[in-house]
N, C-alpha and C positions, 0 to 999 in steps of 0.2 A: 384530713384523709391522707394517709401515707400512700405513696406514691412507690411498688415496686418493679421497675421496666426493663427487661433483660433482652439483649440484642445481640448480632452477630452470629446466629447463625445463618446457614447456607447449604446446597449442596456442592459436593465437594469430594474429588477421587479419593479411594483407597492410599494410605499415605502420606494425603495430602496434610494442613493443617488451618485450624482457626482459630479465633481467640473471640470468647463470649464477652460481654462486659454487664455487670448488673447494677442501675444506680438507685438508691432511694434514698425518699425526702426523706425518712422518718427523723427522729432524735434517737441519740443513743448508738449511733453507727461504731464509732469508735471505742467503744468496751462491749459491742458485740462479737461472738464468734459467729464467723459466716461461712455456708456449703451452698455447693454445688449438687443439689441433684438430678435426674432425668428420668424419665417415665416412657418406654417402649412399648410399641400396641399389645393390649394382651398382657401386659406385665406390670406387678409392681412397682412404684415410684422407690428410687435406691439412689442414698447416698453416695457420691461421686469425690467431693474432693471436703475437707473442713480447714480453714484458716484461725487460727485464735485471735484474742483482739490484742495480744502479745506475739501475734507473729508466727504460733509454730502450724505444721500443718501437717497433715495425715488424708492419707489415700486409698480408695477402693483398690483391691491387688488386680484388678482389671485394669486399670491405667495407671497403676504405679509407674514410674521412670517416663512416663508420655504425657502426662498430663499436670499443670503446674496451675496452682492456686495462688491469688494476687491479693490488697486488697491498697486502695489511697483514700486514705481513710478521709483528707484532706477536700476530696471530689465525693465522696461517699460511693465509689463504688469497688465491686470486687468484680477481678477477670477471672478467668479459665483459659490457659494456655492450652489448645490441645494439636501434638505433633501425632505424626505415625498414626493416623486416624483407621479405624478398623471398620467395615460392615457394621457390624455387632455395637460401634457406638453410636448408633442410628438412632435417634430418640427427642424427645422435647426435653431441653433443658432449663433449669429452675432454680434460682438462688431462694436461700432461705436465712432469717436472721431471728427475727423474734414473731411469736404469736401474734402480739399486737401491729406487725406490721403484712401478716400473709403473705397469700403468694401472688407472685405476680403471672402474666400472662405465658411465661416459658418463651423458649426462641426454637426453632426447629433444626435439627442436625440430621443432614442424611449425609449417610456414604455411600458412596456405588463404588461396588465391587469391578 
């Protein structure tokens, strides 16, 4: 049974900053590309950040320049740098890697404005 557990969040001022981290057992970590998504009440679950298993990475333009995607592949997990926190990215967050491993429980993000 693959094992996917994301932690780190908190609440936390407008501004302010956290860093998510997402570890899983599964096999295969390391020639996975891995995201960050988050799911707002009432809203769509929306990709947030994607890492390759080469390294490059790409951004929702909502957290472009604020928000940095990690992974050590070595620990098997990926982070989520996120500075400059907004209202707006209030939400439960969510790694995702392969089908066969799902999702895991999310960690909760709130800002207060």
């Amino acid at each position: 049974q693959v094992q996917v557990v994301e932690s780190g969040g908190d609440l936390v001022q407008a501004g302010g900053s956290l860093r998510l981290s997402c570890v899983v057992s599964g096999s295969n970590f390391g020639i996975t590309d891995l995201s960050w998504y988050r799911q707002a009440p009432g809203k769509p679950r929306e990709s947030v950040a994607t890492i390759t298993s080469g390294g490059s990475r790409s951004y929702a333009d909502s957290v472009k320049g604020r928000f940095t995607i990690s992974r050590d592949n070595v620990k098997k997990t990926v982070y989520l740098q996120m500075n400059s926190l907004k209202s707006e990215d209030t939400a439960v967050y969510y790694c995702w890697g392969r089908s066969s491993w799902g999702w895991g429980q999310g960690t909760q993000v709130t800002v207060s404005s």
